[in-house]
N, C-alpha and C positions, 0 to 999 in steps of 0.2 A: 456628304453621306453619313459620316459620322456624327456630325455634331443632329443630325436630324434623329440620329437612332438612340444619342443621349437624351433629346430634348422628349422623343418619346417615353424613355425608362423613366425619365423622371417624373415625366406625367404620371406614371402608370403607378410608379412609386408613389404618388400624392395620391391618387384614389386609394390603394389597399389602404392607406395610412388611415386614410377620413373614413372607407368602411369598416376598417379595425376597431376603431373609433366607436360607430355608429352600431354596427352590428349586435354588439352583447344587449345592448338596451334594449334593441328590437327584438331579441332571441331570446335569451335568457339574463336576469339578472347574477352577470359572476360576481359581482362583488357584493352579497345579500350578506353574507357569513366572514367571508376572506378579509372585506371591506375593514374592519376592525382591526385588520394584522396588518404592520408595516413589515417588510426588510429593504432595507438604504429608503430610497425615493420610491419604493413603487409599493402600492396597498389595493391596487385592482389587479387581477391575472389577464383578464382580459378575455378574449376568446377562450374557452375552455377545449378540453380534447375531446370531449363526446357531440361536441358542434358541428355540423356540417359545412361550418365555415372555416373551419379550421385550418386547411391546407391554405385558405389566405393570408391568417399570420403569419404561417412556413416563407410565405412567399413573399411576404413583406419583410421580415425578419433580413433575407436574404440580400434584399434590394438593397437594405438598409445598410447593413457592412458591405455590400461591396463596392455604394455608392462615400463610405465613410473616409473622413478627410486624413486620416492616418492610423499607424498601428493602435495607437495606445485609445483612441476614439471606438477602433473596434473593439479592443478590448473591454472598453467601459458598455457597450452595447450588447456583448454577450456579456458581461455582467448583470446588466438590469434583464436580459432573457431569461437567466438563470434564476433568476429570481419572479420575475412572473411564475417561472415552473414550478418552485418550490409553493406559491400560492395557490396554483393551480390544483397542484396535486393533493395539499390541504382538503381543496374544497373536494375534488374526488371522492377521494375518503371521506370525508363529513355527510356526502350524499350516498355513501356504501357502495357507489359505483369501483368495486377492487380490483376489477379486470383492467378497466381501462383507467384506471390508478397504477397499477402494477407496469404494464407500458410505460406510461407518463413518469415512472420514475425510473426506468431507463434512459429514456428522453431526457430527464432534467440531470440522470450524473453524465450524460454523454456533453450536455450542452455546458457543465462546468468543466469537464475536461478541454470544452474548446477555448472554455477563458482561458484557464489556465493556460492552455498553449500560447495563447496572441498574448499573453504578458509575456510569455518567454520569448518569442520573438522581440516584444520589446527591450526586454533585458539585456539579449544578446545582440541585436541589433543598436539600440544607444545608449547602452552602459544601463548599472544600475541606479544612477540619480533618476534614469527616466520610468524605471519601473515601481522605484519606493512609493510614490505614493499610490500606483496601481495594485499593491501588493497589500499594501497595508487597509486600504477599501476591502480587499478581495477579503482577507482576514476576519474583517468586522461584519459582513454582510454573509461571509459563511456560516460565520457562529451565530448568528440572526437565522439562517438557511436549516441550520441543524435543528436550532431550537424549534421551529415550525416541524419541521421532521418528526422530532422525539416526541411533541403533543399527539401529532395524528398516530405515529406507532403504539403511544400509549393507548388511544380508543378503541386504534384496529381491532378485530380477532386473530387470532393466534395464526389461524391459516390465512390470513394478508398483510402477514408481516414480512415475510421474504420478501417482498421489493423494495421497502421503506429500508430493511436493512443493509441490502444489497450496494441501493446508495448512497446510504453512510457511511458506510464501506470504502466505497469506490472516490466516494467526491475527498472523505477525507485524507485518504493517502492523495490523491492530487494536490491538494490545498495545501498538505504537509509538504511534500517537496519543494513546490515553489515557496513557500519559507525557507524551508533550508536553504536554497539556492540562492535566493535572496540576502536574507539578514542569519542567516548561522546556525547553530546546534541551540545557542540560549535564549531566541526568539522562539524557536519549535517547541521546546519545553517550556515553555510561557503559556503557547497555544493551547499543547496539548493539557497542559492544566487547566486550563479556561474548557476545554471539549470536558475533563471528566468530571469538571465544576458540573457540568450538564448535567449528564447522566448521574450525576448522584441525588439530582432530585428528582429521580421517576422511581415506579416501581420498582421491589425489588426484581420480580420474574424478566421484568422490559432491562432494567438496569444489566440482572446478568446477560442477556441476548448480548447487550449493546456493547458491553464489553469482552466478553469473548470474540466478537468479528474483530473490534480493533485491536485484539492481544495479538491475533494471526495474523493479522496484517503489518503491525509492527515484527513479525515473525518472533513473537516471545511462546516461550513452552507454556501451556495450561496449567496451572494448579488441580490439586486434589480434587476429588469434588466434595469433601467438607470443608474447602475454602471456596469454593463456589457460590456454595449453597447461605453461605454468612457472607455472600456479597464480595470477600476479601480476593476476588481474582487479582491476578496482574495488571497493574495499570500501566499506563502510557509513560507515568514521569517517571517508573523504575525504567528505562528502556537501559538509560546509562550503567546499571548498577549490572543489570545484568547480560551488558556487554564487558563486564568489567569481569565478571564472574566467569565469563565463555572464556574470557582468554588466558584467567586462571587455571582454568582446567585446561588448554591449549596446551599452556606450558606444562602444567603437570603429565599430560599424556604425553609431550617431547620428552620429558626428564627421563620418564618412565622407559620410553624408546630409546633416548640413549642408552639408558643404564641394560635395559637389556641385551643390548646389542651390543655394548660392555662384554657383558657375560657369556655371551653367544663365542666371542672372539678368543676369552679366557679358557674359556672352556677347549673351545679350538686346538688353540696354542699345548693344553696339558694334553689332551690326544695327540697330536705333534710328536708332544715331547717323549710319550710313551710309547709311542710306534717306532719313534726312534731308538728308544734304549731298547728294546725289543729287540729290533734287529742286529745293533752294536752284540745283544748278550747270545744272538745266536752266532752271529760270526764269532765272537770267541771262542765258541764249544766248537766248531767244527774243525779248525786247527788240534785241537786236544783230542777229538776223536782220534784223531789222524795218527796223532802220535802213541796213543794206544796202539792201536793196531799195529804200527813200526814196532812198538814194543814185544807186543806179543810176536812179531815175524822175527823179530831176532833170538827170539827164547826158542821157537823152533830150531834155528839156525841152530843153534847150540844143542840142542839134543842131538841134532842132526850128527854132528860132530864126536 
C-alpha cells in the first residue's frame, strides 16, 4: 500500500514538474526581462505570482523537498527557490505590479529563512565540514539575491519600497547568522563589507533607506542627521568599534556606581560618627547637671544651719 501511494506522489511529482515546465510559455513569458539576470544556476523565475498557476509551483516546490535524498539536497532546493523569488519579484516590479510584489517579497525572505534553517539542521546535525560548502553558496547567491533587490528598490517609487526593504532586512540578518555560526566574527565582517560594497553604488536617497534598516538591525545607534544626509551613517563594519565603545561606557558607568556608592557609605559612616558623639556629649552634661544642683542643695543646707 505504500509503495503504491509513493509510486503515485511521484507520478504526481513528474507532472507538476513537466507543467512547471510547460506552463510559463503557454501563459506568459516570465523570463522576457528577468531572462538576462542570472543568480547561482537559475535565470528563469518560472511561474510568476500573479499566475493562476501558481499554487502548482507551491505544490511542486513541496513534493520536491519532501521527496529530496537528504538535508543538505534540501537545502540546495530551497536555495535555488529562493532565488527564482528574488527573480520573480524583479520582474513584479519591472511590470509595476507592487501589490503583489510587495507579497512576493515576504514570500521570498520567508522562503530564505527556510534555507537558512535546513543548512542549520545540516550543521548541527553533521558537523560543519558538511555545511561549509552549503554556507559558502548561500553567501554568494545572497549577495547576487541582494544585488537584484537593490536595482528594483532603486526604480521602485518611494511608496513600494517598504517591501523590498523589509527583506533586506530580514534575509540579511538570516544570512548573517548562519555566517557567524558558521565560519566566525571575521567571515561576517568580510560579508558585511561586500553587503555595503552594494549600497554604495545606489543612490544617495536609496543608499540612506538601505542603510538605516541595517544600522537597526545590527542594533547600532543612528547618527545625527547631518551625518545622514552626507551618506556618512553607521555602517556594518563599525559594528566592532562600537561594541567596543558600549562596553566603555559599561565600565565607566560601574566606576561611576562604585564610586558613588563609595560615597554614599562615607558619607554614612561621618553621620554614624556624629550621632554618635552627639550622644557621648549629651551623656556628659547630664551627670554635671546633676551635680549642680547637689551643689546648689548643699548651699541651702547651709543657710539652713
Amino acid at each position: 500500500m505504500f509503495k503504491v501511494l509513493r509510486l503515485s506522489l511521484n507520478m504526481g511529482l513528474a507532472v507538476l514538474i513537466i507543467l512547471s515546465a510547460l506552463i510559463p510559455a503557454m501563459t506568459v513569458s516570465a523570463a522576457d526581462n528577468a531572462g538576462e539576470t542570472a543568480i547561482g544556476d537559475v535565470t528563469d523565475p518560472g511561474i510568476l505570482p500573479d499566475s493562476g498557476f501558481y499554487f502548482m509551483k507551491s505544490w511542486g516546490r513541496n513534493l520536491q523537498v519532501m521527496f529530496a535524498g537528504s538535508d543538505a539536497e534540501k537545502a540546495k532546493l530551497m536555495l535555488t527557490y529562493s532565488n527564482e523569488d528574488a527573480l520573480a519579484l524583479q520582474k513584479m516590479y519591472e511590470t509595476g505590479k507592487y501589490d503583489v510584489g510587495a507579497k512576493h517579497a515576504e514570500q521570498y525572505a520567508s522562503q530564505l529563512q527556510n534555507t537558512v534553517q535546513a543548512m542549520e539542521q545540516v550543521r548541527t546535525r553533521q558537523g560543519e565540514n558538511a555545511s561549509e560548502e552549503l554556507v559558502d553558496k548561500l553567501e554568494q547567491n545572497y549577495l547576487r539575491q541582494q544585488e537584484v533587490l537593490l536595482s528594483v528598490l532603486e526604480k521602485a517609487p518611494e511608496a513600494a519600497q517598504s517591501g523590498i526593504l523589509n527583506a533586506i532586512e530580514n534575509s540579511n540578518r538570516h544570512v548573517g547568522a548562519m555566517i557567524m555560526a558558521q565560519q566566525g566574527e571575521t567571515a561576517l565582517q568580510q560579508y558585511q563589507e561586500q553587503v555595503n560594497q552594494q549600497t554604495n553604488n545606489m543612490g544617495q536617497e536609496t543608499k540612506i533607506r538601505v542603510q538605516q534598516r541595517l544600522e537597526v538591525m545590527h542594533g547600532q545607534a543612528t547618527q545625527s542627521s547631518g551625518s545622514n544626509t552626507s551618506g556618512q551613517g553607521v555602517m556594518t563594519q563599525h559594528t566592532t568599534q562600537t561594541q567596543t565603545q558600549n562596553q566603555t561606557q559599561t565600565q565607566a558607568q560601574q566606576q561611576t556606581q562604585t564610586q558613588t556608592q563609595q560615597q554614599l557609605q562615607q558619607q554614612t559612616q561621618t553621620q554614624e560618627q556624629t550621632q554618635t558623639q552627639t550622644m557621648q556629649n549629651q551623656g556628659v552634661r547630664q551627670p554635671n547637671t546633676g551635680s549642680g544642683s547637689g551643689t546648689q542643695g548643699a548651699g541651702n543646707k547651709n543657710k539652713g544651719k
